[in-house]
C-alpha positions as a printed NumPy array, in Angstrom:
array([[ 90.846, 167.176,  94.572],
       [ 91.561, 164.164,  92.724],
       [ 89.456, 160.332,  93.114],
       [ 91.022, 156.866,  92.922],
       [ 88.953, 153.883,  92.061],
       [ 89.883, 151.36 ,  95.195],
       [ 90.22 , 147.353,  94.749],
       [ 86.688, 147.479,  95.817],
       [ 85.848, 149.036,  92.703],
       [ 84.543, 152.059,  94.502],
       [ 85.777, 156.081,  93.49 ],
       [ 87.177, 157.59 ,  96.657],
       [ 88.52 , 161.37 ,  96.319],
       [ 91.884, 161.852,  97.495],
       [ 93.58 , 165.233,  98.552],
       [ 96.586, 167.071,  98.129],
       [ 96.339, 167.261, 101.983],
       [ 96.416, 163.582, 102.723],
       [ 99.051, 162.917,  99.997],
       [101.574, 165.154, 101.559],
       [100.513, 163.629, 105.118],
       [101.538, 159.905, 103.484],
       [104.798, 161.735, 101.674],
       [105.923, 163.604, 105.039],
       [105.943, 159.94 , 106.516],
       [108.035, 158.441, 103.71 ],
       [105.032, 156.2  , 102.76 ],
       [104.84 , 154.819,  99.137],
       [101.683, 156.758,  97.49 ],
       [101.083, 154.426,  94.562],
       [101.127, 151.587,  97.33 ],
       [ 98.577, 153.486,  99.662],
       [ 96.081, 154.382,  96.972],
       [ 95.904, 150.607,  95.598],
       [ 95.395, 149.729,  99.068],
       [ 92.262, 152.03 ,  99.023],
       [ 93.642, 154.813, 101.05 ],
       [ 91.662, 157.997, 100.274],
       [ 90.857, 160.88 , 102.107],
       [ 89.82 , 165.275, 102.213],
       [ 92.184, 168.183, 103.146],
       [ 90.572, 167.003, 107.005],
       [ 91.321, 163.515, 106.886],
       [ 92.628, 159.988, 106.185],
       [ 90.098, 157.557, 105.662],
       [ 91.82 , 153.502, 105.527],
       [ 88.752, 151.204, 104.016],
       [ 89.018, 147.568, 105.232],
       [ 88.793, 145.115, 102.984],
       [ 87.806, 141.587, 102.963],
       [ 87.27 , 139.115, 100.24 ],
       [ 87.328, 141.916,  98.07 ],
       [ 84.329, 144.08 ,  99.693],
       [ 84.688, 146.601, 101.981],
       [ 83.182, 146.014, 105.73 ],
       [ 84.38 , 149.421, 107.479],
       [ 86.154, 152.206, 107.055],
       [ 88.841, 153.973, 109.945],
       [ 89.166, 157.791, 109.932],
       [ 92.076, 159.882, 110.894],
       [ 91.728, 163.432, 111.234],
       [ 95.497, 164.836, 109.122],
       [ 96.364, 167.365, 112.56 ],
       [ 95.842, 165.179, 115.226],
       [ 95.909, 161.097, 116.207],
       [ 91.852, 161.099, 116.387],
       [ 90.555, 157.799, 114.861],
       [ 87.054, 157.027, 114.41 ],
       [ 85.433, 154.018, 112.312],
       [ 82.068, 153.552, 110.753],
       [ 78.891, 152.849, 112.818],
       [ 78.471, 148.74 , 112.662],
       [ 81.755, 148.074, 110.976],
       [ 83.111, 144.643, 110.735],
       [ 86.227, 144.339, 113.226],
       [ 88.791, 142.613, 111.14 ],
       [ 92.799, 143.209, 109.838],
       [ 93.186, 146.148, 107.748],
       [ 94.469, 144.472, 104.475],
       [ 93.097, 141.333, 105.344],
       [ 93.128, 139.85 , 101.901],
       [ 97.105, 139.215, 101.997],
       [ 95.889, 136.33 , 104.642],
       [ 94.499, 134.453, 102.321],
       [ 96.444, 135.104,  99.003],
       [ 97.488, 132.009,  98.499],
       [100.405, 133.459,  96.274],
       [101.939, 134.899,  99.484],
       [101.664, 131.847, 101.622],
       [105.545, 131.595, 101.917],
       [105.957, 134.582, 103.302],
       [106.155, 135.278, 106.869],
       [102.477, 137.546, 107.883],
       [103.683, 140.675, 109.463],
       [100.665, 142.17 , 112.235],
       [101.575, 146.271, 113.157],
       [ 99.592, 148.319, 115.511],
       [ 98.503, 151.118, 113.272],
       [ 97.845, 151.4  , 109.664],
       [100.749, 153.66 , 108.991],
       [103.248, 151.041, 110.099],
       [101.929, 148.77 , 107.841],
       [101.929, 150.915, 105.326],
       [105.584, 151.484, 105.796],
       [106.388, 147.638, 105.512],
       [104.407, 147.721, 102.522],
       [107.003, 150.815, 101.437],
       [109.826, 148.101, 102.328],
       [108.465, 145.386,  99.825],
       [106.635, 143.246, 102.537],
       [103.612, 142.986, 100.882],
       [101.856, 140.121, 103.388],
       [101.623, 142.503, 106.009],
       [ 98.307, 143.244, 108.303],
       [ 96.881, 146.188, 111.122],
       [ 95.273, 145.22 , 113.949],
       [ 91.784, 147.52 , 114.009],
       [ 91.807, 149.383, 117.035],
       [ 95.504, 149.523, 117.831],
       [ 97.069, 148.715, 121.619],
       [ 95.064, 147.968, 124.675],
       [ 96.385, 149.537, 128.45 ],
       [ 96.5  , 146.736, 130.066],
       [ 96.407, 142.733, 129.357],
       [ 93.785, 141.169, 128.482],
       [ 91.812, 137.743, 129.556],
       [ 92.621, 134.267, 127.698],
       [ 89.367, 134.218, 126.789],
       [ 89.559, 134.58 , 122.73 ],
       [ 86.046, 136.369, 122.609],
       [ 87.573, 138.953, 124.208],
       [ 86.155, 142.184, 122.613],
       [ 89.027, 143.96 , 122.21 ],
       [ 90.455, 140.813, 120.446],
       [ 87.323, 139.745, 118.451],
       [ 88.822, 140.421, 115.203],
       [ 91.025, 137.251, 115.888],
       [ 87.805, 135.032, 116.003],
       [ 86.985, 135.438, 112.172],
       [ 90.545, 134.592, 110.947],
       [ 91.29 , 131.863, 113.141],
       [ 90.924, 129.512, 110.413],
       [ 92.747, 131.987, 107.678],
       [ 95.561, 132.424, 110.329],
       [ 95.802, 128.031, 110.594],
       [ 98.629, 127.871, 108.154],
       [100.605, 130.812, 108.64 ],
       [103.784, 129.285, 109.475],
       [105.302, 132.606, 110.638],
       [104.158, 135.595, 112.444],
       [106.19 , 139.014, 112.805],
       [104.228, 141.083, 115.361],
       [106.19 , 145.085, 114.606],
       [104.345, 146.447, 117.526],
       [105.203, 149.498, 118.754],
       [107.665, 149.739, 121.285],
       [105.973, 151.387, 124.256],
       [103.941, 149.849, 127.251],
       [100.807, 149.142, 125.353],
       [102.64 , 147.836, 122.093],
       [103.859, 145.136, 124.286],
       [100.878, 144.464, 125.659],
       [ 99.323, 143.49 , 122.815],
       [102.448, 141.573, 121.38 ],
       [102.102, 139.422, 124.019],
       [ 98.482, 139.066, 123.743],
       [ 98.404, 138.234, 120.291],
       [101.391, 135.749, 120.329],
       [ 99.32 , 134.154, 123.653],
       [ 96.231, 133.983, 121.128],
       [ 98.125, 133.393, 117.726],
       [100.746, 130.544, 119.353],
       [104.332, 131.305, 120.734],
       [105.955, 128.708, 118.329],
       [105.555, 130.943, 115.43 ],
       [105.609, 134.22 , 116.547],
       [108.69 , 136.417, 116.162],
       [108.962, 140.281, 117.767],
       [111.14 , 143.33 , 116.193],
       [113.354, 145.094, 117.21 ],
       [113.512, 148.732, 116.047],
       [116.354, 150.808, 115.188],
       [117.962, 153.502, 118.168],
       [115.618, 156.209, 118.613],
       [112.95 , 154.596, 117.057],
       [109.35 , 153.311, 118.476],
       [107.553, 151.688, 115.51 ],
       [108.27 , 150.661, 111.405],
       [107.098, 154.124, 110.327],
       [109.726, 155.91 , 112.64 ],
       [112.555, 153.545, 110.721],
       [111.02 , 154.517, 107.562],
       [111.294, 158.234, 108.13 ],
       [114.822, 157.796, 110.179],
       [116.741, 155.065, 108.264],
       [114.412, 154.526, 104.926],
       [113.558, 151.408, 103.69 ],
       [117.471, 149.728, 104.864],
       [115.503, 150.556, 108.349],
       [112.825, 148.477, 107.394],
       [114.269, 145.702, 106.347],
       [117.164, 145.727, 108.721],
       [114.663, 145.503, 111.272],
       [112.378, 143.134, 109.868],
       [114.739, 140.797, 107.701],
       [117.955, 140.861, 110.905],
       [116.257, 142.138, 114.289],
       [113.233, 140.069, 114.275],
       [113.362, 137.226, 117.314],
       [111.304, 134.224, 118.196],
       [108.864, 134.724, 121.275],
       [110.19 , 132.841, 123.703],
       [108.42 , 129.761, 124.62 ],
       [110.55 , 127.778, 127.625],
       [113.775, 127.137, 128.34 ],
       [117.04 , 129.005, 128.583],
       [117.416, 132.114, 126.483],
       [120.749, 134.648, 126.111],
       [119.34 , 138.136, 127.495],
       [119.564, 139.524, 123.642],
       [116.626, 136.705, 123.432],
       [114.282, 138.015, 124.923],
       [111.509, 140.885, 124.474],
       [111.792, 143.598, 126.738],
       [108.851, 142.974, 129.657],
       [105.789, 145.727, 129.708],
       [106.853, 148.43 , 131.843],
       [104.528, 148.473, 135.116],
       [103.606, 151.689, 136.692],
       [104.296, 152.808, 139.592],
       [102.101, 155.106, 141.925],
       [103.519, 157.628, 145.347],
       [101.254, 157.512, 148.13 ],
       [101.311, 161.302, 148.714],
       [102.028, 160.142, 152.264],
       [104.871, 162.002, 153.045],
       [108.151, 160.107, 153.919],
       [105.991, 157.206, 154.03 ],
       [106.459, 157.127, 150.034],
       [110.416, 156.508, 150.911],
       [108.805, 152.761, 151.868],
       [105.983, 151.838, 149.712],
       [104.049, 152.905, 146.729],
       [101.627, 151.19 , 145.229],
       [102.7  , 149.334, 141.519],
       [100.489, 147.507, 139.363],
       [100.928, 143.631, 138.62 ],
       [102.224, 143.21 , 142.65 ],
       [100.289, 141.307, 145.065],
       [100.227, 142.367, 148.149],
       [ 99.626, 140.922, 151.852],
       [ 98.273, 143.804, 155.051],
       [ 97.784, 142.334, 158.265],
       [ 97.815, 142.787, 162.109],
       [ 95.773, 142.107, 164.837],
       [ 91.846, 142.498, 164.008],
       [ 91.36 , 145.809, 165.094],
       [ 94.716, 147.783, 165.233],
       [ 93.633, 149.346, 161.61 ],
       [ 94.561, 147.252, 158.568],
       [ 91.02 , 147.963, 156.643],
       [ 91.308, 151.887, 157.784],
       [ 94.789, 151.857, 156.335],
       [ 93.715, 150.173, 152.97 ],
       [ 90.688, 152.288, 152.605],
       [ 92.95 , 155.546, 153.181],
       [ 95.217, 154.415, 150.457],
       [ 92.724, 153.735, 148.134],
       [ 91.062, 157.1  , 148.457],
       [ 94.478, 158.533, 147.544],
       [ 94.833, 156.667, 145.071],
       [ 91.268, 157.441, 143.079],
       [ 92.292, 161.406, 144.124],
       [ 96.076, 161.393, 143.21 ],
       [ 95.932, 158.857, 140.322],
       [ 92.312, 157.992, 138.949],
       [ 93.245, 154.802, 139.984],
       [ 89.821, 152.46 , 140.349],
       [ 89.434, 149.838, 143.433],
       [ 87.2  , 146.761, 143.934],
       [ 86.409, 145.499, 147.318],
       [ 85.486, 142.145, 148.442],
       [ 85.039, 143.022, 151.78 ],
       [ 82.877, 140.134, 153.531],
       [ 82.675, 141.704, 156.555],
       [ 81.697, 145.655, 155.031],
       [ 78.098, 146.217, 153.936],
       [ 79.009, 148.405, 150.593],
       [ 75.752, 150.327, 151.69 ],
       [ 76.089, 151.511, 155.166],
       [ 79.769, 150.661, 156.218],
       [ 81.988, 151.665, 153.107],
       [ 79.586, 154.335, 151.44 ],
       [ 79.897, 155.975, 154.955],
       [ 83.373, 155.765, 155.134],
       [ 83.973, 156.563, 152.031],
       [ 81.917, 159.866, 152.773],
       [ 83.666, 160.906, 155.46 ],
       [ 86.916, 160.715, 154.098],
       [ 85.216, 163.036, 150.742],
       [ 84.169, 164.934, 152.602],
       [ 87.305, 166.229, 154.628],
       [ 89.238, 165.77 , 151.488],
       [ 86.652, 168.05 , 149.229],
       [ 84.059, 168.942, 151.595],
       [ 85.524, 171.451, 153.857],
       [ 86.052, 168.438, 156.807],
       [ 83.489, 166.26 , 157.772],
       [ 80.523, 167.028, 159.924],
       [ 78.161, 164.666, 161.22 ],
       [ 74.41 , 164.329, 162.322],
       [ 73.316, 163.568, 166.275],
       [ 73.037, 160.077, 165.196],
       [ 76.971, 160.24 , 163.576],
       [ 75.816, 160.068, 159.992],
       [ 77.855, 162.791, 157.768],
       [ 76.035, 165.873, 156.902],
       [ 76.493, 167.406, 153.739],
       [ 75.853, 170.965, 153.269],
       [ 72.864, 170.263, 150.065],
       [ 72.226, 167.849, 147.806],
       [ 74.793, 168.985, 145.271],
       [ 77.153, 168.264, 147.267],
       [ 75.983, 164.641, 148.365],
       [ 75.757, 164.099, 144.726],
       [ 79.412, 165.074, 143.872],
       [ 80.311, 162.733, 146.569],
       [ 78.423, 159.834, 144.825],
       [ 79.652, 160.811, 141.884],
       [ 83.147, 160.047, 143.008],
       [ 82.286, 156.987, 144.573],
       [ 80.641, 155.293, 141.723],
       [ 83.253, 156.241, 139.516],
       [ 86.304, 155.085, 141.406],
       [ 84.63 , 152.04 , 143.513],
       [ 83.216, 148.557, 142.526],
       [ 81.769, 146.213, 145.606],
       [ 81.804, 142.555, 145.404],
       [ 78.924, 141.463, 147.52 ],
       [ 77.747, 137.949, 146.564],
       [ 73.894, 136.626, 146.611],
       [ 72.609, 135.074, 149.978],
       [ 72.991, 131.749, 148.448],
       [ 76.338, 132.36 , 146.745],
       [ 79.695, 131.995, 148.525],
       [ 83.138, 133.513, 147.734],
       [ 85.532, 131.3  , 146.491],
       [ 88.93 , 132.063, 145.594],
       [ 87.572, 130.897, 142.248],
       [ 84.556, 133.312, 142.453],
       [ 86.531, 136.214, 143.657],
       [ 88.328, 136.027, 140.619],
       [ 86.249, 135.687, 138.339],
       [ 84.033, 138.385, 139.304],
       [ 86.811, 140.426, 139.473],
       [ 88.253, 140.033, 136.089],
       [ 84.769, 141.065, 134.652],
       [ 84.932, 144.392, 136.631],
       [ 88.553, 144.978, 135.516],
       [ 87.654, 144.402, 131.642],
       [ 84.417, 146.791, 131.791],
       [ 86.136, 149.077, 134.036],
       [ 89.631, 149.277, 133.978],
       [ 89.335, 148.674, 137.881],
       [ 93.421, 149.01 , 139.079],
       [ 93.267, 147.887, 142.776],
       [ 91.632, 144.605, 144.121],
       [ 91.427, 144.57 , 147.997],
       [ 90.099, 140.685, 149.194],
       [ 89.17 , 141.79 , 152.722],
       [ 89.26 , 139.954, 155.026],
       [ 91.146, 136.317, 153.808],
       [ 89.322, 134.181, 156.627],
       [ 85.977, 135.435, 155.588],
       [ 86.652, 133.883, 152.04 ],
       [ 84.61 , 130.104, 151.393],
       [ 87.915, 127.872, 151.491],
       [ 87.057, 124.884, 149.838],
       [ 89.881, 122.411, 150.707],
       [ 90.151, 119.23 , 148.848],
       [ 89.608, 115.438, 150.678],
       [ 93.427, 114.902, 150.178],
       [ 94.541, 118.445, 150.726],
       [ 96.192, 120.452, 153.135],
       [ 95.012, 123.435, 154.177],
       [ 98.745, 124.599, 153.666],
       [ 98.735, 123.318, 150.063],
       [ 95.134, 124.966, 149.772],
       [ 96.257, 128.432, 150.772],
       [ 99.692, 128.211, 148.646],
       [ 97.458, 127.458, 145.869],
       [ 95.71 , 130.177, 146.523],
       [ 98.119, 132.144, 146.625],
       [ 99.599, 131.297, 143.423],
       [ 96.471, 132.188, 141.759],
       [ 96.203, 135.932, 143.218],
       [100.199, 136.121, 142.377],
       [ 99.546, 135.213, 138.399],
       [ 96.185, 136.895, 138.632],
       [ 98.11 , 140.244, 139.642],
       [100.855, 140.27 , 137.17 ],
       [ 98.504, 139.143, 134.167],
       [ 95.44 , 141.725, 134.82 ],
       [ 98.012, 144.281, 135.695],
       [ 96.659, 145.242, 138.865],
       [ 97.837, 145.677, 142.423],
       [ 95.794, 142.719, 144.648],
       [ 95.604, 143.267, 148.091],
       [ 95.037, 140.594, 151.061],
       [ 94.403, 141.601, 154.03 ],
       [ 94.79 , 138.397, 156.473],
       [ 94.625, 137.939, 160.411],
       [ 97.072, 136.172, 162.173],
       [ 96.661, 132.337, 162.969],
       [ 96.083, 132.756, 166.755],
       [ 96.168, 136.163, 168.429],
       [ 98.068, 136.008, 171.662],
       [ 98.314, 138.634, 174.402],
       [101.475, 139.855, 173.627],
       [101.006, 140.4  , 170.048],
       [ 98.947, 143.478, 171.575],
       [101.743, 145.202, 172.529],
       [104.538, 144.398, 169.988],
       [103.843, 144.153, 166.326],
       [103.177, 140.598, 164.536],
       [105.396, 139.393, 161.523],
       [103.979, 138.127, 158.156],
       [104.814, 134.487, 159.443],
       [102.153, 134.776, 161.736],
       [ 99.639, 134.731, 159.838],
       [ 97.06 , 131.58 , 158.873],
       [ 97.971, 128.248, 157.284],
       [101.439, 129.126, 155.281],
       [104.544, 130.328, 155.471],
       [103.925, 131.256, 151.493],
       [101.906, 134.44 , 152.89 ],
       [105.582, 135.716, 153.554],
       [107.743, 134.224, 151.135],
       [105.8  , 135.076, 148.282],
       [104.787, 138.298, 148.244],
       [105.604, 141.484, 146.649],
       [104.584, 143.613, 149.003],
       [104.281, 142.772, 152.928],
       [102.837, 145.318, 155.712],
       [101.791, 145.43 , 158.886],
       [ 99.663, 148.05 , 161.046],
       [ 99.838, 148.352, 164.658],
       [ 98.158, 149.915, 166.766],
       [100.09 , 151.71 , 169.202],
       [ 98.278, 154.073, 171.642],
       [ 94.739, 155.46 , 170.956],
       [ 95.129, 156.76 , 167.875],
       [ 98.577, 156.409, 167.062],
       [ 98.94 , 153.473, 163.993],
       [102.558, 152.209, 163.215],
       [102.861, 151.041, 159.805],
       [105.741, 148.524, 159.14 ],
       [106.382, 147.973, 155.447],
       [108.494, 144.294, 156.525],
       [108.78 , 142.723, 152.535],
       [109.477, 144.59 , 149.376],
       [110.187, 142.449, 146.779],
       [111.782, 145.099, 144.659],
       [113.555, 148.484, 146.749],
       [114.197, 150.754, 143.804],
       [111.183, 150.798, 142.619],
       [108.747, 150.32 , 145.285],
       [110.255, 151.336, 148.646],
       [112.68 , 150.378, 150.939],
       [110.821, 148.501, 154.201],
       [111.022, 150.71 , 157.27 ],
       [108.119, 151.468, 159.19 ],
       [106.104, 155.358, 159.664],
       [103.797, 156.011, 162.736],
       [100.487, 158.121, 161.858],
       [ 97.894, 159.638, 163.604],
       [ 94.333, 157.637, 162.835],
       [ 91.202, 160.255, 162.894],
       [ 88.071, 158.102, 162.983],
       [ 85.95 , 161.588, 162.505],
       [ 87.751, 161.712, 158.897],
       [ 88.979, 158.267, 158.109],
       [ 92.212, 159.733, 157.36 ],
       [ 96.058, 158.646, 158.383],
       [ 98.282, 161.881, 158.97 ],
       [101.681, 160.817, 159.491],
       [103.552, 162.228, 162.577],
       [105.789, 165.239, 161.959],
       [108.766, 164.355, 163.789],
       [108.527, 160.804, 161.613],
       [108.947, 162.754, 158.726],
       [112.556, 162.388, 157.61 ],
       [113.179, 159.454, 159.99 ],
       [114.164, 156.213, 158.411],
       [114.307, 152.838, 160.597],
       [116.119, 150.107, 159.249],
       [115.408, 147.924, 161.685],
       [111.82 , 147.141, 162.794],
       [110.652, 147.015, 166.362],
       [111.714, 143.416, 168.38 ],
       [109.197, 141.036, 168.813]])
């Protein structure tokens, strides 16, 4: 094993091993080892440097993608001191996801080119610049000032877009271009090893576009948008309908007490099962200690439990403690309750805020707002409450799409008549706006039809292909289990039209 003194003046040893792992990826050698690089036969080891001292190291282990970086290291750009060379200053900065991408730019002859510490994050992240997953941008601000052009050779996947948006939303639009990578290829490095440097530079020096700002674009323009998943129900032909897709916002009602809560909670309880999916509720009118930890039980326990039993009193028996605890267990790791102070009230405001911090701590996917009258409106002296609610409803709308979750409003109807009993309401029934309709992605309603028997009309779907066509499913509703169990002879039977009002 051989050492290389690094431009921090520091002898590092560096292996055959991690010299063939740089070779096998095309990478330049010479390039990587004045850069620092150094590693064992087990692993890669990139130092970063700033203002010529070294402030943490990141580890890769040579068999597997398994990164690691030093206890208390400084968050920063690997490479940072190309910022503030003031020999490169007329070059454009390049920012990659990963180290090895960087390195292959480097390969190319882009020398002013940066990593990003910690690579892509799942889902977007707030405005906020303190943001901890974008902290490393805090520091350089001032470095990054007169960098009159940004490249950001993310990699092209769902998360790599993520964060191209989020750093050209943090770095400025205006000066941020995006690359486009050769066929078959997801990032520089793959270029590198499929196309050689030509790749590069071909993708860098021709393919790169501006971000676009405003205006009117051609279609070759623009950056392809983050792919959103997309969820089944595991409720039989019910999944022809709906399924549940991050970044929509969606509106439930009916009449107050033909279901729409039961419904929800049903879903969401698939969806923490099926999908590890995580859900906040802001239920105003559920007490997260008695009314949804019970109801949550009962449906564990006839999903895992071996059906739910229940005391004298109607509380649900578990067999022992060990299996009360795996039932809590679940709960706390799939559920998040917003239940506000005595003296605080829920604002749309509020709501949201709250809810963003859950979401950034714990990757919460579902947000159910239950029930929308129970919310604190507070409507402006020379306001509508029509112009309140479409507000509102604006906010949950760009709230969905830029958190990347699925937001779910459950809302009563502005007046309940006697015949909306007996024949299901529409979406424009319900309070103060049309907008509750015209605006959503997702639009159901639940109606109860006999004792026990719950129609559920899927009436709006913004988008068929991906989310359902609407139709309605009828189900049978078991209080005892909290579960919906959709009627066999409704499997395989598609309505196109919806029941007359």
């Amino acid at each position: 094993m051989s050492a290389v003194t690094t431009a921090a003046g520091v002898q590092e040893p560096v292996s055959n091993e991690m010299i063939r792992f740089l070779e096998d990826r095309k990478l330049d050698t010479d390039i990587a080892l004045r850069l620092g690089v150094h590693g064992t036969h087990e692993r890669i080891t990139f130092p970063f440097i700033k203002g010529g001292e070294v402030v943490n190291n990141k580890h890769r282990r040579l068999n597997e993608k398994n990164f690691f970086q030093d206890a208390g290291g400084e968050k920063c750009f690997w490479n940072y001191d190309v910022i503030t060379d003031r020999t490169l200053a007329h070059q454009p900065l390049i920012i990659t996801e990963g180290e090895c991408d960087a390195l292959a730019a480097a390969t190319a002859g882009f020398v002013r080119v940066v990593s990003c510490p910690d690579g892509a994050p799942t889902q977007s992240l707030a405005d906020d610049q303190h943001s901890r997953k974008y902290s490393f941008l805090d520091d350089a601000y001032d470095d990054l000032l007169d960098v009159k052009e940004i490249i950001l050779a993310t990699d092209d996947d769902g998360p790599g877009q993520i964060l191209r948006d989020d750093l050209a939303k943090r770095l400025g639009k205006g000066r941020c271009k995006w690359v486009r990578y050769p066929k078959g290829c997801k990032d520089l490095n793959d270029a590198l090893m499929k196309y050689g440097v030509a790749g590069v530079k071909k993708a860098i020096e021709e393919h790169s576009k501006w971000m676009p700002v405003s205006g009117v674009y051609k279609m070759s323009d623009l950056p392809p948008s983050p792919s959103r998943p997309t969820y089944a129900l595991g409720m039989g032909a019910f999944d022809d309908h709906m399924k549940i897709r991050l970044g929509d916002f969606a509106v439930w009602s009916g009449v107050p007490g033909h279901g729409k809560s039961s419904a929800v909670n049903h879903i969401c309880c698939k969806m923490a099962d099926q999908h590890s999916l995580k859900t906040i509720f802001a239920s105003f009118e559920q007490n997260p200690q008695d009314d949804h930890r019970e109801n949550l039980e009962i449906w564990w326990l006839e999903e895992h439990g071996g059906g739910a039993n229940f005391t004298p009193g109607g509380v649900p028996r578990f067999k022992d403690d060990a299996q009360r605890q795996q039932c809590h267990a679940w709960i706390d790791r799939n559920f998040f309750f917003l239940y506000p102070d005595d003296d605080e009230f829920p604002t749309v405001d509020y709501i949201l805020e709250r809810v963003a911090t859950v979401i950034l701590r714990h990757d919460v996917n579902i947000v159910v707002i239950d029930p929308w009258n129970e919310v604190e409106h507070e409507v402006g002296n020379k306001q509508s409450t029509h112009e309140y609610t479409s507000l509102a409803i604006r906010k949950f709308k760009k709230f969905a799409k830029k958190w990347g979750v699925h937001l779910i409003i459950v809302a009563h109807p502005t007046k309940i008549k006697a015949e909306m009993r007996d024949k299901p309401i529409t979406l424009y029934d319900i309070a103060d706006t049309a907008s509750w309709a015209n605006r959503c992605d997702l639009g159901v309603i639940v109606h109860a039809e006999s004792d026990g028997i719950m129609a559920v009309l899927v009436v709006k779907s913004r988008y068929h292909r991906k989310i359902g066509k609407p139709g309605v499913k009828r189900f049978q509703f078991t209080p005892l289990d909290n579960h919906l169990r959709i009627l066999p002879e409704e499997e395989g039977v598609f309505f196109e039209k919806f029941p007359k009002k």
